[in-house]
C-alpha positions in Angstrom: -2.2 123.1 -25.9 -3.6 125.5 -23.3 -7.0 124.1 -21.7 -8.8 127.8 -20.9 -7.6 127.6 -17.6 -4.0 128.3 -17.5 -2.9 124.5 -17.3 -1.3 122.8 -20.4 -3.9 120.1 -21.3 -1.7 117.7 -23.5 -1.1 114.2 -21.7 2.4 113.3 -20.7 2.4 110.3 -22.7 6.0 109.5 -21.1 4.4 109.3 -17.9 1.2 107.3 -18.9 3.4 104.7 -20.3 5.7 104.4 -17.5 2.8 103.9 -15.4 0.9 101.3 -17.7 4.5 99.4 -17.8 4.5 99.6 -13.7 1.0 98.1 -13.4 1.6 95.4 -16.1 4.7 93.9 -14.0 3.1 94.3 -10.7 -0.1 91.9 -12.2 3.0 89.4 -13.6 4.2 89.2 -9.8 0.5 88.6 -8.3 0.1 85.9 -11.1 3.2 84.5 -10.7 3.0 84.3 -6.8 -0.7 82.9 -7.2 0.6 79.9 -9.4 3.4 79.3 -6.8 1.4 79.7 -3.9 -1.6 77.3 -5.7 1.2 74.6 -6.8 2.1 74.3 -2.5 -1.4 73.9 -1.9 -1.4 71.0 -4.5 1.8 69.6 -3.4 0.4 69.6 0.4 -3.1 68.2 -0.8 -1.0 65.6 -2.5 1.2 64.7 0.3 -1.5 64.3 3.1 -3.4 62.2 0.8 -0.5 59.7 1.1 0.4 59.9 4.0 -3.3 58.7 5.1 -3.5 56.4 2.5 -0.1 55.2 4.0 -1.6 55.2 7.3 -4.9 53.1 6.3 -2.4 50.5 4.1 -0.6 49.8 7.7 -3.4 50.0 10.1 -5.7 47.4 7.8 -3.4 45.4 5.8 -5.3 46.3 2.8 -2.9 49.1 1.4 -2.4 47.0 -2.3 -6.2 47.3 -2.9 -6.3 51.2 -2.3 -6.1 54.0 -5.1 -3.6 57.0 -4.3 -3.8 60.5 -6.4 -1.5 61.8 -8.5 -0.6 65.5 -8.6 -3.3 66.1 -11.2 -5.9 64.2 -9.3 -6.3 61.2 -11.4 -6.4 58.0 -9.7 -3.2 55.9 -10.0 -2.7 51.9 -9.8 -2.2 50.9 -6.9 2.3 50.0 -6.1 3.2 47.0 -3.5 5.4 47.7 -1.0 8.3 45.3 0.0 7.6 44.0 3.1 10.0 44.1 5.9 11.5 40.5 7.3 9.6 40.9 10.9 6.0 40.9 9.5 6.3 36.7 8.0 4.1 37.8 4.5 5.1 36.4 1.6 7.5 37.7 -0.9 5.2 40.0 -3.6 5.3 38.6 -7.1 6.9 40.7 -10.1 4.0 42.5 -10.6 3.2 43.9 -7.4 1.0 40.9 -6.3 1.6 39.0 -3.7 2.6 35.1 -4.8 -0.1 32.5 -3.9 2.9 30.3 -2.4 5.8 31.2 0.3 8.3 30.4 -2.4 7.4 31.2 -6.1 9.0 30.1 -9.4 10.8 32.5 -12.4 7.0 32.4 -14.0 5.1 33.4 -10.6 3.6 29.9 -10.5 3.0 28.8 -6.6 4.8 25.7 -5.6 3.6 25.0 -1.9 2.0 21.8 -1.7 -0.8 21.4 -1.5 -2.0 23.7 -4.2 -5.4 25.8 -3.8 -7.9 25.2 -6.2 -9.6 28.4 -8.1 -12.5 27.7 -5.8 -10.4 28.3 -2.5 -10.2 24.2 -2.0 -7.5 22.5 -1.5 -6.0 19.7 -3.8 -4.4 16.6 -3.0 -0.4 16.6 -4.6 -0.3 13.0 -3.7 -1.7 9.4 -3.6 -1.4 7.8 -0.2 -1.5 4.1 -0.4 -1.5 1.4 2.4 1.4 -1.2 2.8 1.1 -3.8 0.1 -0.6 -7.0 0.7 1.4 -10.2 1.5 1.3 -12.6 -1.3 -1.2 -15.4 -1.1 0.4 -18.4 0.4 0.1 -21.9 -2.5 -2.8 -24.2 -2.3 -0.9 -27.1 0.0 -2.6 -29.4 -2.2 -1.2 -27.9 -5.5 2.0 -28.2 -4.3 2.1 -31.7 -2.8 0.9 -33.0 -6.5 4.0 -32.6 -8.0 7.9 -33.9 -6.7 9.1 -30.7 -8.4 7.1 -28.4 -5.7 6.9 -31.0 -2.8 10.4 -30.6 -1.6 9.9 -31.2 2.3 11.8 -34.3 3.8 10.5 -37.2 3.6 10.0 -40.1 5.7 8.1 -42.2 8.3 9.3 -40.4 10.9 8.8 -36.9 9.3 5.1 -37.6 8.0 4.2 -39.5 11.7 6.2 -37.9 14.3 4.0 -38.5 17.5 5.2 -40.8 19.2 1.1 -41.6 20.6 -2.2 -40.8 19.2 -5.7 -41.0 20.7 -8.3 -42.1 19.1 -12.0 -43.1 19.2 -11.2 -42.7 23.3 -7.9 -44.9 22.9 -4.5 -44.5 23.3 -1.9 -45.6 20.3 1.7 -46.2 20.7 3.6 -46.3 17.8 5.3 -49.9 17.7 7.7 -49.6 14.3 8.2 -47.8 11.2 9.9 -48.6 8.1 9.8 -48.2 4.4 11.1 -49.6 0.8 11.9 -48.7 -2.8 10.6 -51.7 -3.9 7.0 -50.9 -3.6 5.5 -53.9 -4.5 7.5 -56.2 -1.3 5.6 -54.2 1.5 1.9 -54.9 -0.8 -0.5 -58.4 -1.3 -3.2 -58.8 -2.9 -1.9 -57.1 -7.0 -1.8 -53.7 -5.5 2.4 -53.5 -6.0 1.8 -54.3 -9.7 -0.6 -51.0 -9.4 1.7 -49.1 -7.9 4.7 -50.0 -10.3 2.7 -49.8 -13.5 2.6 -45.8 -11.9 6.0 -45.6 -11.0 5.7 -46.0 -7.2 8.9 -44.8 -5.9 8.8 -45.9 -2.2 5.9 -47.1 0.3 6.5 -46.2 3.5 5.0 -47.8 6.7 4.5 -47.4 10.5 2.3 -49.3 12.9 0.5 -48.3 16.0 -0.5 -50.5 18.8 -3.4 -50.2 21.6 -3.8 -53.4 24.0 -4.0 -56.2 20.9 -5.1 -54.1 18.7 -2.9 -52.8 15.4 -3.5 -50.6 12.8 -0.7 -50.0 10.1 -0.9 -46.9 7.5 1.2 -46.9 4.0 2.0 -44.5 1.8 2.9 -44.6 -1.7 5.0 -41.9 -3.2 5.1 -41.1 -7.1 6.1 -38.2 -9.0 2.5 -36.8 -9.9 -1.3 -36.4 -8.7 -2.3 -37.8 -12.0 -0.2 -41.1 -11.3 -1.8 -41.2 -7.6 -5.5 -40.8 -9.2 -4.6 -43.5 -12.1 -3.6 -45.5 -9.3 -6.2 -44.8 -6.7 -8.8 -46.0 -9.7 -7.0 -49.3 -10.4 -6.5 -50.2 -7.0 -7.0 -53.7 -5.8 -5.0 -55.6 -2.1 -3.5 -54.3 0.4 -0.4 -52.8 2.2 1.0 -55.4 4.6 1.0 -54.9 8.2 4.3 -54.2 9.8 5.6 -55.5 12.9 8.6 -55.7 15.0 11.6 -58.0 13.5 10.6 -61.6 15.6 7.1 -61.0 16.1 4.0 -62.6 14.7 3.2 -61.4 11.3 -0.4 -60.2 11.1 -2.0 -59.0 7.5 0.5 -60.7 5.0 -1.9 -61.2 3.1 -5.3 -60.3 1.6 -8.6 -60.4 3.7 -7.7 -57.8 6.1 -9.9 -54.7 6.5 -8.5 -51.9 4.6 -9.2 -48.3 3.2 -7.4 -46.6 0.6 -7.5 -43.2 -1.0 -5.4 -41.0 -2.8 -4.3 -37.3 -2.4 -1.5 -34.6 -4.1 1.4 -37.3 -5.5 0.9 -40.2 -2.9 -1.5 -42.8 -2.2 -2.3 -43.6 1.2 -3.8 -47.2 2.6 -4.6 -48.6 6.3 -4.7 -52.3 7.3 -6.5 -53.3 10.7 -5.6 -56.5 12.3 -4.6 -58.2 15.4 -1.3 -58.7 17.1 -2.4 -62.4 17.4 -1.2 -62.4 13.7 -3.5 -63.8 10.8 -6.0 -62.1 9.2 -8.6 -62.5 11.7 -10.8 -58.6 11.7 -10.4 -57.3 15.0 -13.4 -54.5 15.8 -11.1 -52.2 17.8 -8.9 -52.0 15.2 -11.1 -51.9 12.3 -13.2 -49.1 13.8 -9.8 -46.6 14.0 -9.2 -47.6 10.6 -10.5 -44.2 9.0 -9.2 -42.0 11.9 -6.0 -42.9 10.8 -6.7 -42.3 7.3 -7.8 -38.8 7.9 -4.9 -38.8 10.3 -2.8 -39.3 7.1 -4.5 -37.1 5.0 -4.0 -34.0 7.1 -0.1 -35.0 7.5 0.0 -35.2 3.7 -1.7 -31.9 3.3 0.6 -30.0 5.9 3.6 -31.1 3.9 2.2 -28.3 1.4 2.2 -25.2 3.7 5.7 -25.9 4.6 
């Protein structure tokens, strides 16, 4: 179709399409090369973010409590890192947390000792106790008032073994010692039928001397403190006084002062006299009477914490 001024006016639709088909791929290359060159930028945005996140975690220590990005931008949990051997932390748990404890079980429990409480205190894992107490030695006297617990030897010797004692200011020598199984022979006055009737088994004897003056202490052995006490309450007489084979006898017989008294198993008796012999009371002698009969008593009573 002519256009009035010599020129064909019909469109060359071959051309306009070929065209139209140029400018459609040449906007697919600009669109494609915008999403490539936006997905780099991404990508680098992405990667600098972690590397300074990477940088803080090492530079603080506090890289496990930090959010990183993903490469849509939404935050991500935080991931722990194994720790290399030179740095001394402790070994992170199976979930990314570190272990409370340097060595952890299979269930993540800690086992260091001592444990930490929820409140950041510690707790004791153990009772510390102080060296047991010695056992409390037996009452002497409980064990001097039977035969069964008072084993110690026995003898004149063994309850008096000094060979001198002083007393009231006086020096006394020990002159002789002896004893007997036949209680009532070394006794005057009833007190061996006393002592039998309780089963005396032996009275033993020793004398001491100062200047004139003598003082012998006896001492009945029986089985029980409940024979000693039923004895102690019957008593009547005395224990003889003992002397050297040859010399004067002094004491034989009653009217001599004497104490008597019991403790534990035994009885235990004094006689004060002269070694003029007889009865007569001689005030030396009669005044060291109790001395010796606490003298007695405490030898008794030592036999006990043997």
């Amino acid at each position: 179709m002519s256009d009035g001024w010599g020129t064909d006016s019909t469109p060359d639709w071959t051309a306009l399409a070929e065209q139209h088909e140029r400018e459609q791929s040449r906007r697919k290359r600009l669109r494609r090369a915008g999403a490539v060159a936006a997905a780099v930028l991404a990508v680098g945005g992405v990667t600098a973010t972690a590397v300074a996140l990477g940088g803080h975690a090492k530079g603080d220590g506090g890289g496990a409590d930090r959010l990183a990005l993903d490469a849509t931008g939404a935050p991500t949990a935080p991931t722990a890192t194994a720790p290399s051997p030179e740095d001394g932390s402790a070994t992170p748990s199976a979930t990314g947390s570190p272990s409370a404890s340097a060595s952890a079980s299979a269930s993540g429990s800690a086992s260091a000792t001592p444990s930490a409480t929820k409140a950041g205190k510690p707790s004791a894992s153990a009772t510390t106790t102080g060296p047991a107490a010695p056992p409390t030695p037996p009452d002497p006297l409980t064990v001097i008032s039977s035969a069964a617990t008072d084993t110690a030897p026995l003898s004149p010797v063994a309850l008096f073994p000094a060979a001198t004692l002083s007393v009231d200011g006086k020096t006394w020598t020990r002159l002789v010692d002896g004893s007997t199984s036949t209680c009532w022979q070394a006794t005057t006055g009833g007190l061996g039928d006393v002592l039998a009737a309780q089963g005396c088994r032996s009275l033993l004897r020793v004398s001491y001397v100062s200047g004139t003056s003598v003082v012998t202490v006896g001492v009945a052995v029986m089985d029980t403190r409940a024979q000693a006490d039923a004895a102690q309450a019957a008593h009547k007489g005395q224990v003889q006084g003992l002397v050297k084979a040859g010399s004067t006898a002094y004491c034989t017989s009653a009217g001599c002062t004497n104490t008597h008294a019991a403790i534990g198993r035994y009885g235990y008796y004094t006689v004060s006299g002269t070694t003029r012999g007889g009865t007569a009371a001689d005030p030396v002698a009669t005044a060291a009477g109790p001395d010796f009969a606490a003298y007695v008593q405490g030898q008794l009573l030592a036999r006990g914490k043997r």
